[in-house]
N, C-alpha and C positions, 0 to 999 in steps of 0.2 A: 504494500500500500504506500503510494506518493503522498506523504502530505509539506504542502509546503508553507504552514502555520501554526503554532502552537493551538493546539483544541484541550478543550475543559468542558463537565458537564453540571450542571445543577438538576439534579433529583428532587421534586418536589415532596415527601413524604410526611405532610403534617397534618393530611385529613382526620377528622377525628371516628370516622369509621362506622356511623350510626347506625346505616342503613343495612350493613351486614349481619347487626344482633349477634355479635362476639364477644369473646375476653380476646381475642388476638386482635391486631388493627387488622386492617384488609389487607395491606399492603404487602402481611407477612404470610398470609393465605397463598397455595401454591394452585398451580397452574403447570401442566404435565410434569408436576412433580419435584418442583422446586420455586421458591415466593417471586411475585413478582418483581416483589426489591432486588432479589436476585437476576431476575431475568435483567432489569431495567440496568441496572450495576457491569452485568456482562454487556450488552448492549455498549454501554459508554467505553469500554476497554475496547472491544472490539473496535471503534472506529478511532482509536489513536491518542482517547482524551487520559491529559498526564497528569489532571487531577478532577478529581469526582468529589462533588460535595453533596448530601444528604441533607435536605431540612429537614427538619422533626420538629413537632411541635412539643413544650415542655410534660404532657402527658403520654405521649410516644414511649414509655421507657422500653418497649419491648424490637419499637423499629430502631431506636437510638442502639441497641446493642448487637441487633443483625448489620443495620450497617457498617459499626465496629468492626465485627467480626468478618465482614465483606471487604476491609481495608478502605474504607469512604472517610473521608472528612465528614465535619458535624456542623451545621449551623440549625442554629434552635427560631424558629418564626413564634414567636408570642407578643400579644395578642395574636388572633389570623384575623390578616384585613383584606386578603385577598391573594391575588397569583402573583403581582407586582412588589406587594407584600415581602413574600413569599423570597422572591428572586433577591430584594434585595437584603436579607437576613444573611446572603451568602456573601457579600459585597466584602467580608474581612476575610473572608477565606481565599477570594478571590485579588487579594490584595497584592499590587505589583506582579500581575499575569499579563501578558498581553500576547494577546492573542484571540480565540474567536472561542464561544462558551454557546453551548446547545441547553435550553432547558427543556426535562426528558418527565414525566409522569410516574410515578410508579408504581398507579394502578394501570397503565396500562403497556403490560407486559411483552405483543406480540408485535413492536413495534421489529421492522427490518432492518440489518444493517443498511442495505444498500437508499434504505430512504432518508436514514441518519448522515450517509456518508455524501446522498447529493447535496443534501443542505450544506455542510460542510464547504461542499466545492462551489456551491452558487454563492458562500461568502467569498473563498477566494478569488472566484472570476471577479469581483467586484461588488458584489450587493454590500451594502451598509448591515440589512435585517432580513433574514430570511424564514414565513412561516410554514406549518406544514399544513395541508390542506387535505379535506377527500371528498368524496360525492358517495353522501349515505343513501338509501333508501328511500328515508323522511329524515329531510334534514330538520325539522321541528323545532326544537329549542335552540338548536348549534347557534352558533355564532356565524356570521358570513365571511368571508375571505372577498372584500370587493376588488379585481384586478379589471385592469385596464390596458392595453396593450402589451400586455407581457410588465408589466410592474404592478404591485400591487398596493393600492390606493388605501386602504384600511380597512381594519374587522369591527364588525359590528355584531354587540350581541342581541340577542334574536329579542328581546326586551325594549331593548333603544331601538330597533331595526324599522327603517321605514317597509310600505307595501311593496315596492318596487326592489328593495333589495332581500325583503323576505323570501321574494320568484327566485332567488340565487341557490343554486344548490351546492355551490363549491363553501366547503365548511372547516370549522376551527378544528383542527385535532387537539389545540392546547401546548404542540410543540414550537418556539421559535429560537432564533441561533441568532446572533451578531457579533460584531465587535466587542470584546471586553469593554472597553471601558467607554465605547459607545452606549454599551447595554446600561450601563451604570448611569451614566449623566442624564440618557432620556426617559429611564427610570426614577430620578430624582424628579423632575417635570410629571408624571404623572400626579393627578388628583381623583378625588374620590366622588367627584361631582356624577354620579350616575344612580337609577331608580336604588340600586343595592347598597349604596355610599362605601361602596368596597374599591380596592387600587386594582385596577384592571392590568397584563399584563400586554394584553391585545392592544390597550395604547400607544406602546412603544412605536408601531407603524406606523401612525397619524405623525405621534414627534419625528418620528424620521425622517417623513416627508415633510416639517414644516423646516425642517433647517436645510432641505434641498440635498438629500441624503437619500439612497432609492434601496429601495424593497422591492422583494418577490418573493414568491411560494411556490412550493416542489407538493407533487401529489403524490398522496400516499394511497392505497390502495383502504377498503372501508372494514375490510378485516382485520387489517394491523391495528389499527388505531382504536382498538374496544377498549372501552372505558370502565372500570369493574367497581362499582357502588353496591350490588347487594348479590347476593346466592344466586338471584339469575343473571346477572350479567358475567357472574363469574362460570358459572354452567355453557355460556355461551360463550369466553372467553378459552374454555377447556375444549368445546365442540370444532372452534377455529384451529385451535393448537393441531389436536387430533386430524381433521382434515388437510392440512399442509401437512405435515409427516405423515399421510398415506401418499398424498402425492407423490412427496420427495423419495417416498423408500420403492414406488413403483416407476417412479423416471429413470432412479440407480440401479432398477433393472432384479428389485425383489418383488417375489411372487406371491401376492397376498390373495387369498381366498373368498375370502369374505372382507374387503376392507373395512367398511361402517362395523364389525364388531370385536377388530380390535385396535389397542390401544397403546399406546406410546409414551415415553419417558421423554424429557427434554434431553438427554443424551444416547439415546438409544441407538445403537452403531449396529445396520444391518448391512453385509456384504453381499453383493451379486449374486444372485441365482440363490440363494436361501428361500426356502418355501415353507409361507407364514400357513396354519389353518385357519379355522374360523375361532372366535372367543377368546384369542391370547392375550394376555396382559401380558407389558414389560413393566416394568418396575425400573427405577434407576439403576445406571450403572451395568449393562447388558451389551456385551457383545457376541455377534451371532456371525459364524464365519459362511464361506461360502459351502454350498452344496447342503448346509444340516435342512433338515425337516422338520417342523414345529407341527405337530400335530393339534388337534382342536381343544380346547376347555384345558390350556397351560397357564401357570404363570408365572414368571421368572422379574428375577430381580436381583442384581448384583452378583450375576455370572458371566459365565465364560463357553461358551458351546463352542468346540470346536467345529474344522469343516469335516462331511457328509455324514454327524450325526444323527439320531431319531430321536425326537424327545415327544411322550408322549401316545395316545393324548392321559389330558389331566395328571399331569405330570409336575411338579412343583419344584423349581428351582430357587434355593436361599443365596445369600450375602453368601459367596465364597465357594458355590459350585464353580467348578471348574474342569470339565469336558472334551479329553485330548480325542482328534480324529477317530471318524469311524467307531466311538462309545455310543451305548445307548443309555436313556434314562424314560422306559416303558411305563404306562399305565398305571397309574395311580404310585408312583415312586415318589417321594420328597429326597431331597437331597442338600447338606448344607454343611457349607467350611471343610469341604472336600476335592481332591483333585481324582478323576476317572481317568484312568488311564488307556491309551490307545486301544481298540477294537473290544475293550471291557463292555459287559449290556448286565443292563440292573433292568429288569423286563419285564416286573411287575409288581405291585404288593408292599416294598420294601420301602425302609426310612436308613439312609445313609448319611451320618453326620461325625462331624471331627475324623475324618480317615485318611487315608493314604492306599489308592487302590494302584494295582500296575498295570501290565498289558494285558488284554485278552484275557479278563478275571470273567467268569461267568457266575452271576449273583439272583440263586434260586429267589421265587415268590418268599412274601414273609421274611425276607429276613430283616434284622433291625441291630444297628451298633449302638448300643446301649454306652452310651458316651457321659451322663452325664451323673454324680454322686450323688446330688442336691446341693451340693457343693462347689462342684468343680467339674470340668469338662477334662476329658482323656481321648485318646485316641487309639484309634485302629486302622493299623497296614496290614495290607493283604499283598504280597506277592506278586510276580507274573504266571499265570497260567495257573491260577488256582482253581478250584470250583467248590463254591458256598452252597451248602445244599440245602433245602426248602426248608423255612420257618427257622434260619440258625439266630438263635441268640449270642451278638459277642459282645462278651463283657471286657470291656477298656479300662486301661491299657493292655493291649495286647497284641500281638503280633501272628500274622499265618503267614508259615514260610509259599516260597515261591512253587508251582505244583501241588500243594497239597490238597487233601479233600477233605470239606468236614461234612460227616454223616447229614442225614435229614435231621431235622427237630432237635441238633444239641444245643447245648448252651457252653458255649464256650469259655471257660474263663483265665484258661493259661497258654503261654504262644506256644504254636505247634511248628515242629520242624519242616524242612521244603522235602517233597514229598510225600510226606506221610498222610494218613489219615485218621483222623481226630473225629472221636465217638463220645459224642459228652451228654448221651440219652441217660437216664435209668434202664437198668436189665427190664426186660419186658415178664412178669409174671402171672401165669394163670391158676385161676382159684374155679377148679371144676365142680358145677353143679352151682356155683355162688347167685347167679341170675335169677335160677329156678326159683333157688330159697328165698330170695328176697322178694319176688312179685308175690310169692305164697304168703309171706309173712303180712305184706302192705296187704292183699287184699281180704287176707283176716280180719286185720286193723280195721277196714273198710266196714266190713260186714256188722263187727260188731258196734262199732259205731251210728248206724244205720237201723239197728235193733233196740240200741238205747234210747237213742229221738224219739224211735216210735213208741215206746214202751214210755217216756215222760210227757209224751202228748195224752 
C-alpha cells in the first residue's frame, strides 16, 4: 500500500447503548465473532492509520478497557453534545499530527477497507474534506450528502432538510476524513444552532466551503455502512457479514452446499476446493485446507483440518483440534487440544481430548480419553498404527505404544508396549441357571403382592 500522508483514525465509541437492553455497550457486542470495536480498530490498521484514538464516554468503562486492550488511545467525550462533540475530545490526542485523520463509527462494523482507503486518497489528490456516502433503500431519517458537480456542497440532516433535498437519496454514513488540523479549526466554528442544539459533525463541509476549501464524497456500498443500535440491527449487521463471506469463500473457489445455512467467523481461512455441507458452523480461529470435506450438522472452532480430510457429519471440532492429511473425525466425534495424525479416522461415537494420536491410528466407536481428574487435564498418545478397539476407556496419562491393540471394552489405565495387546476387561463369568432363578423369585414377589391388595381391599 502507497501512502503518501500520515493517516490517523478517531473511533467514535461513547454511545451510551440504550437501545440494545444490555450490561455490555453495543459496541463491545460481536459481529461474526469478534466486537465491532474490534472490527472498526482492524479497519483503521489496515488502511495505514499510525494512530487510533477511541472516544468513550466517562460511563464506557467496559469499551475504555477493550480498547486498551486493542492498543487504541483514549479520549473520554463528557458531556455528549454531539458527533463534533465527539471529534473534538480527541483534539489532544491528536496533538502535533499532521497529516489526514478519518472518523470511523464503531457500531458500524462492516465498513470496507477499500472505501476507507478511497477516502484516504481523494484527500490526497487534493480534497480539503472528504465524506462517505451510500444510496439506502429508504433513505428516511439519513442525512443528505448534497453534491454538485463532483464537489460536495453540504449535508443536511433529514430534520433541517428542505422538500427538494429530502428527493436526494445519496446519504450520511457518518464517516468523514480531512486534514488534521483543518479538521480541528472548522470544528472549532461549529455551533449548536440546530432543532437538536447538538454540534453537528456534518458541518464541517459547509465551513469548508465557506473558507473556499473543496469537498467531496466517495460511495460506499448500503451494506457496509449498517448502523447497529439494537438486537435487530445487529441480527442484520450479522446476516450482511455472513453473506459476503459466502460470496468471498465461493469466488476462492470453495464448494458450499447449502450456502444460507452456514456460517462464518470473521477469520475463517477456507482453501480451494474444500467442500462445505449444509448447517456448519465455524467458530473463530479455523482453518480448512484444500481437498477436506465438511460434512453437514459440524461445528468447528479453533482448529486445524488438514487437506483431503472427512469431518463428519455432526462432528465437533474444539480450541486445539488439529487434523494432519487424509485423518478422519466421523459422526458424532468431538475432538479437543489434540493433534490427528496422518491417515488416522476416529469414525464414530468417540470424545478425543488432551492427546497425541500418530499415523494411521484406527479409533473404534465409543471410545473416550478420559483426560480430565476434576482437577487437572492429562494426556494420551497413541502411536503409529495402533488400533483402539470399540468402547476403550483410556485413563490419562498414558501412553499406547506404536502397533499395539487394545481389546474391545477395556479400560485402560497403564501405557502399553508397541505391539502388544492390552486387555483391560474383567474375566467374563457365568452363573448357570442364575436368570431362571431370579425371574422365579420376582414373579413370586409379584404374585404375592397382588394377593395382598386384594385380600386388604
Amino acid at each position: 500500500m502507497t501512502i503518501s500522508q500520515k493517516r490517523a483514525a478517531v473511533i467514535l465509541a461513547a454511545g451510551k447503548s440504550t437501545r440494545m437492553k444490555s450490561s455490555r455497550s453495543k459496541v463491545l457486542h460481536h459481529v461474526g465473532g469478534r466486537s465491532m470495536l474490534a472490527w472498526v480498530a482492524d479497519l483503521a490498521r489496515s488502511v495505514g492509520a499510525e494512530k487510533i484514538i477511541a472516544v468513550v464516554g466517562e460511563m464506557n468503562a467496559d469499551v475504555r478497557a477493550e480498547a486498551e486492550q486493542l492498543g487504541l488511545e483514549i479520549a473520554v467525550q463528557e458531556p455528549q453534545l454531539g458527533t463534533a462533540d465527539a471529534v473534538l475530545a480527541a483534539k489532544d490526542a491528536l496533538s502535533g499530527f499532521e497529516g489526514n485523520v478519518i472518523v470511523l463509527c464503531a457500531d458500524a462494523p462492516l465498513i470496507r477497507e477499500e472505501t476507507v482507503a478511497a477516502s484516504f486518497k481523494a484527500l490526497e489528490a487534493g480534497a480539503d474534506v472528504v465524506a462517505v456516502g451510500f444510496v439506502p433503500d429508504d433513505p428516511g431519517s439519513y442525512g443528505r450528502l448534497i453534491v454538485e458537480n463532483g464537489e460536495l456542497l453540504k449535508i443536511v440532516e433529514a430534520k433541517e432538510a428542505s422538500p427538494a433535498e429530502l428527493a436526494v437519496d445519496f446519504c450520511n454514513s457518518g464517516m468523514l476524513a480531512a486534514q488534521c488540523t483543518h479538521m480541528f479549526n472548522a470544528l472549532a466554528k461549529v455551533t449548536n444552532n440546530n432543532s437538536k442544539g447538538e454540534y453537528y459533525l456534518t458541518d464541517v463541509i459547509e465551513i469548508t466551503r465557506g473558507l473556499g476549501k473543496k469537498a467531496v464524497a466517495v460511495q460506499a456500498s448500503a451494506d457496509e455502512v449498517l448502523g447497529v443500535n439494537s438486537r435487530t440491527d445487529l441480527a442484520l449487521a450479522e446476516q450482511a457479514f455472513q453473506q459476503r463471506m459466502r460470496a468471498l469463500m465461493m469466488d476462492n473457489g470453495v464448494t458450499l452446499r447449502d450456502p444460507e445455512s452456514i456460517y462464518f467467523a470473521w477469520d475463517t481461512y477456507i482453501e480451494p476446493d474444500a467442500d462445505i455441507g449444509a448447517n456448519v458452523v465455524f467458530g473463530v480461529g479455523v482453518h480448512v485446507e484444500t481437498g477436506a470435506v465438511i460434512h453437514p450438522f459440524c461445528h468447528i472452532e479453533g482448529a486445524h483440518v488438514g487437506p483431503n480430510t472427512q469431518i463428519g457429519p455432526f462432528a465437533r471440532l474444539r480450541p486445539g483440534a488439529n487434523l494432519a492429511e487424509g485423518s478422519k473425525a466421523g459422526n458424532f466425534v468431538e475432538i479437543k487440544q489434540s493433534d490427528i495424525g496422518k491417515g488416522s479416522k476416529i469414525s464414530h461415537l468417540s470424545y478425543i481430548g488432551d492427546s497425541k494420536i500418530g499415523e494411521n491410528v484406527n479409533v473404534g466407536a465409543g471410545t473416550i480419553t478420559c483426560n480430565y481428574d476434576g482437577y487437572r487435564k492429562h494426556q494420551t498418545i497413541i502411536g503409529d498404527g495402533a488400533f483402539i478397539g470399540t468402547h476403550s476407556s483410556i485413563i490419562a496419562p498414558v501412553t499406547i505404544g506404536a502397533g499395539a491393540y487394545l481389546a474391545t471394552g477395556g479400560v485402560i489405565t497403564k501405557d502399553v508396549p508397541e505391539d502388544a495387546l492390552a486387555l483391560g476387561r474383567a474375566p467374563q463369568t457365568n452363573k448357570e441357571g442364575w436368570a431362571k432363578r431370579y425371574r422365579t423369585a420376582q414373579e413370586k414377589r409379584q404374585k404375592e403382592k397382588r394377593q395382598k391388595n386384594k385380600k386388604d381391599k
